[in-house]
N, C-alpha and C positions, 0 to 999 in steps of 0.2 A: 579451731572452733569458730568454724566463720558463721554468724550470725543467723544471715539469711537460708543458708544449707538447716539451718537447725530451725529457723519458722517453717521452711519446707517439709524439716521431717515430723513438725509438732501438727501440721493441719492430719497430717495420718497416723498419729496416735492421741486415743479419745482423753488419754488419760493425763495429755499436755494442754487439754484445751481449756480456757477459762470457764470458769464455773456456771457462768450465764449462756452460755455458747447452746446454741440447739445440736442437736444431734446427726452425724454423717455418717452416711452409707459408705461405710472405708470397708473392701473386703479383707478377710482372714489375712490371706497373706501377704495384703501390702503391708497392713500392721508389723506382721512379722517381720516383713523387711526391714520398714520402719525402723522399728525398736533395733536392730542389730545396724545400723545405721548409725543412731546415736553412738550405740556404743563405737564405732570407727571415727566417728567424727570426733569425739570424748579419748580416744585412744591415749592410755598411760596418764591422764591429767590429774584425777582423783577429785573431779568436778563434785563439789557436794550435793549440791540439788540430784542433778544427773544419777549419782548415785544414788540416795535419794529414792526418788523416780524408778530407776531399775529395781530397786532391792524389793519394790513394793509390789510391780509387774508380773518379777516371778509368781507372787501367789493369784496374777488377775489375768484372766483368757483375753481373749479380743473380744471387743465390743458390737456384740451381734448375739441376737435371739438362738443360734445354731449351735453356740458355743462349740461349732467344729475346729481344728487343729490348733487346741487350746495346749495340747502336749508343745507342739511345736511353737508354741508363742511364749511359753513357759520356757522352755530350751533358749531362747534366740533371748530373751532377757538375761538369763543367765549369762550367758556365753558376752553378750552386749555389756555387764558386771564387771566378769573377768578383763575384757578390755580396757574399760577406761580404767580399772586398780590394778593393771596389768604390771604384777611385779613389787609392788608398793607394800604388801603387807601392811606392816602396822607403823610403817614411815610418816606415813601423810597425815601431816598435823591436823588436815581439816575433815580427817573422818576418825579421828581415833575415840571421838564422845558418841559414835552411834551403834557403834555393840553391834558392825556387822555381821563377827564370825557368829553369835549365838544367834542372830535371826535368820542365817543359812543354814544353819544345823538345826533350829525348828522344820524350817523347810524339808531337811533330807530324813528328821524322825517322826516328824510329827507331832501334832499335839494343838492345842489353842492356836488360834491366829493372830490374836492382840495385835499388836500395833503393825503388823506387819503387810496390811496392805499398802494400797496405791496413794500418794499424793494427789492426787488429781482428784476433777470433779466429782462426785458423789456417785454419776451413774457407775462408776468402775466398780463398785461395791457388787453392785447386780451381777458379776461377770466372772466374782471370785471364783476360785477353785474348791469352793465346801459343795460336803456332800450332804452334811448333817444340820440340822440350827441351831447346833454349839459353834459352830465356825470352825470344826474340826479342817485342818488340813488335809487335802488330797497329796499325801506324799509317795503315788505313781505319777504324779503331773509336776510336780515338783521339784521331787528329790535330783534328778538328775543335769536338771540347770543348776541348782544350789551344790552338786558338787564339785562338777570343774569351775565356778564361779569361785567357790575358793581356791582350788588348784589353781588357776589362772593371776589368783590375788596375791596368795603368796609365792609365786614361780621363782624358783631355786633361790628360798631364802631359806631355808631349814628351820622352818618355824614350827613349834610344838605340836601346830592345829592338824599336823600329817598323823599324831599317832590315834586320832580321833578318829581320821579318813582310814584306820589299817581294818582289814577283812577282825570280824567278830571270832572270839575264842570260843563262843561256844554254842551249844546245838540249838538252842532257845533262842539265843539273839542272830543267829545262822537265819533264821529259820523264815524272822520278820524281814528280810532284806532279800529283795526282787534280785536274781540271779546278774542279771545286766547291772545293776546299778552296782554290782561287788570289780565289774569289770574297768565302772568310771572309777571307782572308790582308789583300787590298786593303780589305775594311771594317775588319779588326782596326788596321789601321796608321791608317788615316786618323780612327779614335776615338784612338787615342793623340795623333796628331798633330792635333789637331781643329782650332786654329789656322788650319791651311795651308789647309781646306775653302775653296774657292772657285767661287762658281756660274758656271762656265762651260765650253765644251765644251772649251776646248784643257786642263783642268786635269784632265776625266776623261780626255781622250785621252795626255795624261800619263803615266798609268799602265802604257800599251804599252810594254815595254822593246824596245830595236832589233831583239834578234833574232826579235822576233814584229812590229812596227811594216816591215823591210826586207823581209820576205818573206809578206804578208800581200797584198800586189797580185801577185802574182807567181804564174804558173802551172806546176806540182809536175808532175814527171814521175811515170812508172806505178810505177815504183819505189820514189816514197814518198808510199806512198797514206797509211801510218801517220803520216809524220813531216807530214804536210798535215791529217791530222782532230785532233793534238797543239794545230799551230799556229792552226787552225780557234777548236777548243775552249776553247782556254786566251784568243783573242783576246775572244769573247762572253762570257766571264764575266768577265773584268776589268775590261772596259767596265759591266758590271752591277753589279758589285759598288763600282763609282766611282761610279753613280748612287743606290744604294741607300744610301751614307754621305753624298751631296750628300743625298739627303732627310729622313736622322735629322738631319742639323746644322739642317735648315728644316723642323722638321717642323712642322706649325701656325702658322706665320709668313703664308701664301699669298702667298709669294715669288715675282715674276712671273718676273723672270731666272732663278731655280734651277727654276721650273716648265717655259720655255720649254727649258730647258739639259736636261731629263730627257725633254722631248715631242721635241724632234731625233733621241734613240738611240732613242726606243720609234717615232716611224717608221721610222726607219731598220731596226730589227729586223722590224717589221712587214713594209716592202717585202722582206725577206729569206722569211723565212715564207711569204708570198703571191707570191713570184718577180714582184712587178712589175715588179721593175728589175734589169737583169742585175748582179749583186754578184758580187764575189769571194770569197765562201765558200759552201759547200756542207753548213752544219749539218742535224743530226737534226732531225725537225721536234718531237720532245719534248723535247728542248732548248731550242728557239727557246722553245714554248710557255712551259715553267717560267720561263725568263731576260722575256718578256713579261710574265706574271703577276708578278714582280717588280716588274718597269718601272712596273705598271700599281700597286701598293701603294705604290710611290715616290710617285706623283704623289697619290695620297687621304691619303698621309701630308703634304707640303707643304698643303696643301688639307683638311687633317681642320678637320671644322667647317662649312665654310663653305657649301655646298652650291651647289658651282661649276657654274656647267649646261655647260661647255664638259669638264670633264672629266667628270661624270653621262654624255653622250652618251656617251665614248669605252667608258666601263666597261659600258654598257646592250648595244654592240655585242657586247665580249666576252660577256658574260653572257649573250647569246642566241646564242651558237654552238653547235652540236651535230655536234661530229665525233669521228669515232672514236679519234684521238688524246687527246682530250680528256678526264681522269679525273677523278673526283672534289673531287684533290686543286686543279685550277685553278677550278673551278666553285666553291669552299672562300675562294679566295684573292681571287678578286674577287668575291662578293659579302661578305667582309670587306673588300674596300677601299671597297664603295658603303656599309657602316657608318661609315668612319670619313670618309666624308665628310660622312656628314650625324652625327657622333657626337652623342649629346646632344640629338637635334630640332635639330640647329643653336649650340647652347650651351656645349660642350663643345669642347674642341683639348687639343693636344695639346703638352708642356711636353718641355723639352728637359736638364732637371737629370739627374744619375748615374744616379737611380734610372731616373727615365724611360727614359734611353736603354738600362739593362741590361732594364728591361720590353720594349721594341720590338724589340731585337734577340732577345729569346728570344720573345715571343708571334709575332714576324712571319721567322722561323726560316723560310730559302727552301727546305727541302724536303718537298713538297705531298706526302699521303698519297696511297695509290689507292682506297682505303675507309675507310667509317666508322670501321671496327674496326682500318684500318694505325696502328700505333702504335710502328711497327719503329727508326725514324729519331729520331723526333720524340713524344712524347708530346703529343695532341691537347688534351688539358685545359690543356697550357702556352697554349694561340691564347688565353686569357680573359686572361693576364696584362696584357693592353695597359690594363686599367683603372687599373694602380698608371702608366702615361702621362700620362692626362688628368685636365686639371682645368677647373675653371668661368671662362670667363674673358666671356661674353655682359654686358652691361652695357646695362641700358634705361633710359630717365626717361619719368617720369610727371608728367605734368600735374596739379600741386593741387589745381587748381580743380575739374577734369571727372574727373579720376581715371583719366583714358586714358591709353595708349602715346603718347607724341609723338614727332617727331625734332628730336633737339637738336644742333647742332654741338659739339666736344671738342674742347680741346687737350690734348694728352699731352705730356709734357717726358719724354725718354728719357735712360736712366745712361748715362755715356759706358765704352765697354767697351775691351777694348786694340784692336779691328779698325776701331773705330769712334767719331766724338767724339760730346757730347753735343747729342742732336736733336731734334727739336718736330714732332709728326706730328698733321696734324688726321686728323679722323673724325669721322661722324654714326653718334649713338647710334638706334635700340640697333642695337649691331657686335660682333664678336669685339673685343676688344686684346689686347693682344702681352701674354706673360709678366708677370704683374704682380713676377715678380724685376727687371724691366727696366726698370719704371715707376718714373720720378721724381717725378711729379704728374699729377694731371687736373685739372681747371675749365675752366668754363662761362664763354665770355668772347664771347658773341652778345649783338647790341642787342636781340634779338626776347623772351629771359627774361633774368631778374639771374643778376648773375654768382654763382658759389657755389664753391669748392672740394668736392673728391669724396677723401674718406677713403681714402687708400690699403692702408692696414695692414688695414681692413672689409672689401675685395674685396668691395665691394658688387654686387648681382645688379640692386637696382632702386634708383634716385636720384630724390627729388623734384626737380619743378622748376618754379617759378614766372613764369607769361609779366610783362610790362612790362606795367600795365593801362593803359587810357583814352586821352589822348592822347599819350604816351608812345610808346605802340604804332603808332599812326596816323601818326609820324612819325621814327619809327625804322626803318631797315632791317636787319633781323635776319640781310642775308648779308653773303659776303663783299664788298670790296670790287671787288676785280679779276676783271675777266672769267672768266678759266681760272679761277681759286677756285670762281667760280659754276657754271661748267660742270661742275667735278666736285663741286660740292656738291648741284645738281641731278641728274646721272648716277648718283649713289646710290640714287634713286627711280627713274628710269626711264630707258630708251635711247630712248627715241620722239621720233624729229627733228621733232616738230611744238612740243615744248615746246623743245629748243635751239634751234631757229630762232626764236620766238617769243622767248627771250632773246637771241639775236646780234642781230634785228632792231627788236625793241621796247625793250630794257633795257641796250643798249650804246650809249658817244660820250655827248658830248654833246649836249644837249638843242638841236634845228635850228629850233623854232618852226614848224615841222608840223604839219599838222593832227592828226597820232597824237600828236604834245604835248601839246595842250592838249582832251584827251580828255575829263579832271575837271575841270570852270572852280573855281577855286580862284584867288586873290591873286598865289600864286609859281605859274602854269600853265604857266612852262617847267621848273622843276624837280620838282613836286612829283609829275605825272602817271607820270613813270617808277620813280618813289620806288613808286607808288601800283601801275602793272604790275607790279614786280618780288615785289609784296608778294601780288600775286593770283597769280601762278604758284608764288609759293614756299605758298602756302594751298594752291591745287588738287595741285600735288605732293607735298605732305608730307601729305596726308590722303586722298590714292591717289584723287583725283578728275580726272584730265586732263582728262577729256571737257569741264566747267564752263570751262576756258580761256577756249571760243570762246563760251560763253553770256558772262560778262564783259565780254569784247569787245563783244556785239550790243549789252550794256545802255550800256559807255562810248559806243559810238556813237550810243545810241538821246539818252542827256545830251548829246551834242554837238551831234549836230544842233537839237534843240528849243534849245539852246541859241544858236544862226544863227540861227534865225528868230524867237527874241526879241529879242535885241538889235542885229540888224541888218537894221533897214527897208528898205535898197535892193539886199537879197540878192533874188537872184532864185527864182521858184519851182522851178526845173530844180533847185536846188541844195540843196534841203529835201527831208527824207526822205519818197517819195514813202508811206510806208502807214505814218506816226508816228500815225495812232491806233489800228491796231492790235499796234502795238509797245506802246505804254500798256497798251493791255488785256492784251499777254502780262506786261507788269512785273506787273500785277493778281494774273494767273494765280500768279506765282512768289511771289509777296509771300504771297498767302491757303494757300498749299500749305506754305509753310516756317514759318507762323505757328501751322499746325494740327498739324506734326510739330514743333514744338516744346513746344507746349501737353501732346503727348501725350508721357506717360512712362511710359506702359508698355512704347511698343518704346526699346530700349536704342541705337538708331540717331542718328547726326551729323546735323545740317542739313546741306542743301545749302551753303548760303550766311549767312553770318552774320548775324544779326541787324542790330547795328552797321553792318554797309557796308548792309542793305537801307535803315534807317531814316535815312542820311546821303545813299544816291540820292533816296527821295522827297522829303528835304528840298530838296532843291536843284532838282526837279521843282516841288515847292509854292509855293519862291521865283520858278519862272522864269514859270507859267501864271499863278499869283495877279497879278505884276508886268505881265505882256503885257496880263493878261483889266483888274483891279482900279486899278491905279495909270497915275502919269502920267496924268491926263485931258486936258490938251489934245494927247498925240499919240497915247498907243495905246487910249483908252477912250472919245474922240469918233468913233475909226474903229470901236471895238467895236459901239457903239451904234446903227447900224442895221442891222448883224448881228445882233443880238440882238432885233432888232423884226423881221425876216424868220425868225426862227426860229420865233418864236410866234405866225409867220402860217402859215395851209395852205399854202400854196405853194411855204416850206422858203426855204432860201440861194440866192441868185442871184450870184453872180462875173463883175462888168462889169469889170473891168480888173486888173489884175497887182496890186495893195493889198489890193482883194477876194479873191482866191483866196490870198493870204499871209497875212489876215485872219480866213477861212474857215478856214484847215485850222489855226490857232490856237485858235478857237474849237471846232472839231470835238474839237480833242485837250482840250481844256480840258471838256468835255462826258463827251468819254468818260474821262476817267480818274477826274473826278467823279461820274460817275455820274449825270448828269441825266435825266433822265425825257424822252421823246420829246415833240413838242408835244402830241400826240393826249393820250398819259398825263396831260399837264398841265390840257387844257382840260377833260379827263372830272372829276381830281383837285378845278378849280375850282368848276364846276358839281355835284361832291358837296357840297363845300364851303360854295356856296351854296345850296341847298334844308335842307340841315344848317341854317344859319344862319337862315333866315328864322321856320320853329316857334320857335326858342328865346325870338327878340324878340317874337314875342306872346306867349308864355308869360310872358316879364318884366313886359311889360304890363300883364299882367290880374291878376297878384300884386301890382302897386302898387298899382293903383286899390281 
């Protein structure tokens, strides 16, 4: 309440100015500003005067001969009300002798104005909102700041004054009540009652009262063409206005039940609009449109943040519609919903505290301008307020070591609330989370990094976080246990049924003794090989590599097999990998390419393949060929041995029976992964070697003598 901010905003409302004061040319909407100023500046205090002041506003336009957007000045006092008694009900000791609620409820039914103007200087009289010279109230200028004014006052205090705000029982009092204003009415009640919000469609269908719920299927004779566009009318906004409080209660949550419960009315409205499906109501189609464009703000409000591709499509549709009904005001409205889906790049949601919610109901105020310049209803500079909504709630960890994004799995421990007890929700970072009002703790409790606790109070943006080194790591599994755990820990990265399948069929059950078992020859080769898949898929997905999957795979295969045919002599050669020396030479290929993108640091780029798993395959490559080709001599190095005298004859390898050709392609891989020289290169190699040699011994020679 700082002082000087409030003489600033009293020189531009007529109705703060001393009673002697001449008269200023303040236009319409600075007024409006003005006035909604107060009420920011005044926020939650229950300033009496101020109050006061506001409460009197409502029934007085802006101070000018045009009495133009006198709606919207009317609006922005309201709303400016709700702020400063934002939440207060009938707490605040210093307004409980002024009989607020009944002088807002004059306002939304009408009837005499008595005391219910402006404090201010006398000219605001001139400015009221009568049409008649009983002082009757204009309650279309009124009513609908005086109803979120209460909504806003008593915000989720479950106070009586909601069952005043419920849609009317019957067709008489139906009848007096402007179809929009039945739309505030049903979101003013259900912020009061915020509690009772529950996502599901029988809860908004609820809100139909019988006498619009009984004759709503039913076909209206010609005779009451009016009492059918009443009942029409009033059924489509009440529904709307149930969906648009199911979406402030979730807003930024990306609640799949309160998403799916608000996507059922906006098709349903849809097929009404587009006549695809014969309905029982016969709405304006600028109607349908406004009540849509709603629909469609409901669902980016559940979903601000997260940059949902299922509801992006639906919003890209509307957004590329060009029809003549179509005004400014809906082209306005949805691509502020495609804002607040992706708010922030992604980093930002959207909080559901007092303030928040008096910010979204005045920035997101359902009636669309027709022009830039309409400012009749609605003052357009209020659409910015939705920034006092959102806050940071994106949470990333970074690798210590490399200084990259990683994905780390989180447990969050949730407060337990009255709707709800206390609950434990994983998620892989970096993610949105929930309200950090709601957060009981975070930590890091994966085998794949050490555990850490995460500073609550810090609302930390970025977490370090340190992997498991050495062998620790190589024998830890950093996911979940159970199946479904893994599938949605996985599904976080990618939808591509080649990486779940490749988990339901490689990384699930028990270990069968398979040949997909013992993939990696290792000690424990029925358990450790799945340990060892699980840990390659959870590498290739969390570092956005899928494609490398099926390369892993070639290379486990390419170890298995050479691994048959060293240690078992009486395998047959059908069952040895028919082209294992040129799998060796593509190991080559992958080895020399990931050795040279690592050497190089000028590009800022990941290896393919890690280091570690490259230099742990050729180990066991080096132990299998060294042991076939070197060791054991009385069974595999006496059969080497005249292999190896036919190679460095001209004539090459000859394969007389099933040992030889098992022998042969041992020795070919053992050649080529070492790189041995062809015979030719060799015999040339020798005979340099000896004419090299023969000069030097005379040379020695003739230096003795």
């Amino acid at each position: 309440m700082d002082s000087s901010v409030t003489k600033m905003l009293s020189v531009h409302i007529p109705s703060l100015h001393p009673p002697s004061s001449s008269d200023l040319e303040v236009p319409a909407g600075v007024q409006t500003a003005a006035i909604m100023g107060i009420g920011l500046l005044y926020k939650e205090t229950g300033h009496r005067y101020m109050t006061e002041v506001l409460l009197g506003e409502i029934g007085c336009g802006p101070s000018d001969d045009r009495k133009q957007d006198r709606e919207a000045y009317a609006l922005a006092a309201g709303l400016a009300l709700g702020f400063v008694t934002l939440g207060l009900g009938s707490t605040a000791v210093a307004l409980v002798d002024m009989n607020i609620e009944d002088r807002l409820w004059r306002y939304i039914e009408g009837g005499n104005r008595g005391n219910a103007g402006s404090l201010g200087q006398p000219n605001a009289a001139k400015s009221s909102l009568v049409l008649e010279p009983k002082d009757t109230i204009n309650v279309d200028v009124t009513a609908a700041g005086a109803i979120l004014a209460l909504g806003l006052m008593f915000l989720k205090t479950k106070h009586p004054i909601a069952r005043r705000l419920a849609v009317p029982t019957t067709f008489y009092t139906l009848e007096a009540v402007r179809p929009d204003l039945l739309l505030l009415r049903v979101l003013s009640m259900n912020l009061i009652e915020w509690d009772s919000i529950t996502a599901s469609k029988e809860w908004v269908i609820s809100h139909v009262p019988p006498v619009i719920a009984s004759k709503i299927q039913h076909t209206f004779g010609t005779n009451t063409r009016l009492r059918r566009e009443v009942i029409q009318q009033a059924y489509v906004h009440i529904l709307a206005g149930a969906c648009w409080s199911l979406a402030i209660k979730y807003a930024g949550s990306a609640d799949t039940v309160a998403y799916a419960t608000i996507m059922h009315f906006y098709t349903m409205f849809d097929a009404w609009r587009t006549k695809k499906t014969r309905a029982p109501l016969d709405v304006d189609g600028p109607v349908l449109e406004t009540l849509l464009c709603v629909l469609a703000q409901s669902l980016a409000l559940i979903m601000a943040g997260t940059g949902d591709i299922p509801c992006l499509r639906l919003l890209r549709i509307l957004h590329r519609r060009v029809l003549p009904t179509l005004t400014y005001g809906n082209h306005m409205s949805i691509s502020s919903a495609i804002g607040l889906l992706f708010m922030g790049g992604g980093c930002y949601s959207l909080a559901t505290t007092n303030t928040a919610v008096a910010a979204m109901v005045t920035a997101l105020y359902p009636h669309y301008p027709n022009s830039p310049s309409d400012n009749k209803y609605h003052l357009q500079a209020f659409r910015h307020l939705i920034v006092l909504a959102a806050e940071e709630r994106c949470i990333a960890t970074i690798d210590i070591d490399t200084r990259r994004l990683c994905y780390t799995p989180l447990v969050m421990t949730l407060h337990a609330t009255d709707s709800a007890p206390e609950q434990t929700v994983f998620c892989t970072a970096p993610c949105l989370v929930p309200e950090w009002r709601f957060i009981k703790s975070i930590r890091i409790e994966n085998l794949q990094f050490w555990p850490r606790p995460i500073p609550i109070h810090e609302r930390p943006d970025a977490v370090m976080v340190k992997r498991r080194g050495g062998n620790e790591q190589s024998k830890l599994l950093g996911l979940p246990v159970q199946l479904e755990q893994q599938l949605q820990y996985f599904q976080a990265f990618s939808s591509e049924s080649d990486a779940v399948g490749y988990l339901l069929h490689l990384c699930d059950g028990e270990p069968a003794g398979s040949d997909i078992d013992k993939l990696f020859v290792t000690d424990d080769a029925t358990g450790r090989p799945r340990l060892l898949l699980t840990n390659v898929l959870n590498e290739c997905m969390t570092d956005e590599k899928p494609e490398l999957i099926q390369t892993h795979l070639y290379l486990f295969s390419l170890l298995h097999q050479l691994h048959q045919s060293c240690t078992s002599p009486t395998s047959r050669s059908s069952t040895l990998h028919r082209y294992l020396s040129l799998s060796l030479r593509n190991l080559q290929l992958i080895t020399m390419y990931s050795t040279s993108s690592t050497k190089d640091q000028s590009t800022n780029i990941a290896p393919l393949f890690r280091p570690t798993f490259l230099l742990a395959l050729q180990h066991q490559i080096d132990k299998l060929l060294q042991g076939a080709v070197a060791t054991q001599p009385a069974t595999i190095s006496d059969a080497m041995y005249p292999l190896w005298q036919q190679y460095l004859q001209p004539i090459g390898l000859r394969c007389n029976n099933h040992h030889s050709a098992r022998n042969s392609m041992l020795l070919a891989a053992f050649l080529v992964y070492y790189r041995v020289p062809t015979p030719e290169a060799l015999h040339q190699a020798m005979a340099t070697i000896a004419s090299t040699h023969q000069p030097l011994t005379n040379t020695t020679t003739t230096t003795t003598t």
